[in-house]
C-alpha positions, 0 to 999 in steps of 0.5 A: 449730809449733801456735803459729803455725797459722791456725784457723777461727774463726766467730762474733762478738767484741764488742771495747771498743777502747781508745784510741788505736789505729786500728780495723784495728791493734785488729783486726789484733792480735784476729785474731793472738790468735785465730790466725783465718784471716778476720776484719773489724770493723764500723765504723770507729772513730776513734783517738780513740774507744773502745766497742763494735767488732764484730769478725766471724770467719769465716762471721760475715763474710757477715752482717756488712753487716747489723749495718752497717747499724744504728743507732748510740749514743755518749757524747761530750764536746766542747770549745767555742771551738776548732776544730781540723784534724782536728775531734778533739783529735788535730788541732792547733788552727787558729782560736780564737774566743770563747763569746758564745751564750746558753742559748736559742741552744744549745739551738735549735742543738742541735735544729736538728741532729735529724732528717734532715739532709745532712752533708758527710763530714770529710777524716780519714775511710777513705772513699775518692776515686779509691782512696785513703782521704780522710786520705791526702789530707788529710796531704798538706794536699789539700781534695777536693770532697765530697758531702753525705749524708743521715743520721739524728739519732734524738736528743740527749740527757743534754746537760750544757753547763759553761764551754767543755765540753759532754757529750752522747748521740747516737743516729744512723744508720749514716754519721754521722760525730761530729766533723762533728757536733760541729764543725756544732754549733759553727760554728751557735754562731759558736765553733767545737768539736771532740770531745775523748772519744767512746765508741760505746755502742750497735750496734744491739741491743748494749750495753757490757755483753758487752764483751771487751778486747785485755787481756782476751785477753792475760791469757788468753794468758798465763794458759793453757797453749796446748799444750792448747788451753785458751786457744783454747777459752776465747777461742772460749767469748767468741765469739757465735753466726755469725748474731749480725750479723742477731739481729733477723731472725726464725728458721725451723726446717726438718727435717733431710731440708729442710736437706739440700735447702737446703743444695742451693741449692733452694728448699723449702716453707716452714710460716710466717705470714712473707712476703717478708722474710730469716729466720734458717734453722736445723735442729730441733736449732738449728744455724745454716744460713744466711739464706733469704728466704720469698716471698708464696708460702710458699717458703723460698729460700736466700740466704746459706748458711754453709759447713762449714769445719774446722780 
């Protein structure tokens, strides 16, 4: 049936992942709605967490890496005077201790943490030791030795500290892991701490403002008649452009008789002040073609092209 059959699908879907379900589950059920052939997400979030899920589609994947590599914003809340195993509320509680610190030693904590600082990776993470994701481990009650990172905290801010609860933004790079934070911060405050909310507002240029929920999409689904390919049209009309991963690299338009020759694989001369840097490569007429790199010399060489696929 025209129902169960896969499409190709291309761009970038901004997913609001509720609550509660793994990032691979909420992707997994975007992908069955869409009916998509490929499709990933950028990011893992916790259960916990909600916000901003990039998901990718088809040709978008290739560029995916990009937006990856972006900085990061979230709003989080915090319970002080507990930590817990998992350093979330998902976690059951193992120590408790009492909330001695003053406002001079919360706030020199808190400022101990911006910058660049090494942070150990928790044991309920997706990454991975001899091929086997960290939590798999840790269920079993496993501790495996792990590596410090170095990672980026831009700022803490809007900071709102009442009884045994604080509230915060954190702007960070890429690889930084909330709970360890939250969970840094509240062994400085001799404490302890563990998230109770978090939402990732922020990916790189992106906001919560273009936002699209599983529900959004179920209530298309059922609103349309799929026969006529209403739905389908009016999910893909939710969807970015391909080269939405890598909006911030600057375009370079080509003529048609160029495309053709980059298209090829070659390298062609290229009319821009840009040098040695990724652009964005597209027609006259705007089409997307893929990422090309403009060396000291003024040539055009392709590095990632975008295929012609149909359904």
């Amino acid at each position: 049936m025209f129902f169960h059959k896969k499409r190709n699908v291309n761009g970038l879907l901004l997913l609001d992942k509720p609550k509660g379900i793994s990032s691979n589950n909420a992707l997994q059920q975007v992908k069955s709605i869409f009916k998509a052939k490929k499709a990933g997400y950028i990011g893992t979030l916790d259960p916990l967490a909600t916000g901003i899920l990039p998901i990718c589609f088809g040709e978008s994947t290739k560029f995916s890496r990009y937006l990856s590599e972006s900085d990061k914003k979230y709003h989080v809340i915090a319970k002080l005077g507990e930590k817990t195993s998992t350093s979330d509320s998902d976690g059951v509680i193992i120590k408790k201790r009492p909330i001695v610190f003053t406002a001079l030693q919360f706030y020199s904590s808190i400022k101990s943490l911006i910058g660049s600082i090494d942070q150990v990776p928790p044991m309920y993470s997706a990454i991975k030791y001899n091929g086997i994701s960290l939590y798999k481990y840790a269920r079993q009650g496993l501790d495996i030795n792990r590596n410090s990172r170095k990672i980026s905290i831009y700022n803490i801010n809007s900071i709102n500290q009442k009884n045994n609860f604080f509230e915060f933004e954190v702007f960070c790079s890429k690889g930084t892991y909330i709970r360890t934070l939250v969970e840094d911060l509240g062994e400085k405050l001799g404490c302890g701490a563990h998230v109770i909310f978090l939402r990732r507002i922020k990916v790189g240029s992106y906001i919560c403002e273009k936002l699209v929920t599983i529900y959004d999409l179920n209530k298309l689904l059922k609103k349309d008649n799929i026969k006529h390919n209403s739905f389908f049209k009016n999910i893909d009309d939710l969807l970015m452009p391909i080269d939405s991963p890598i909006s911030f690299l600057p375009e370079v338009y080509i003529s048609s008789e160029e495309s053709y020759t980059f298209k090829l694989g070659k390298t062609i001369d290229c009319c821009s002040n840009i040098e040695n840097s990724l652009v964005r490569v597209k027609e006259k007429d705007k089409e997307f073609i893929g990422l090309g790199k403009i060396n000291k010399k003024g040539l055009l060489i392709p590095y990632r092209l975008v295929s012609t696929v149909t359904n």
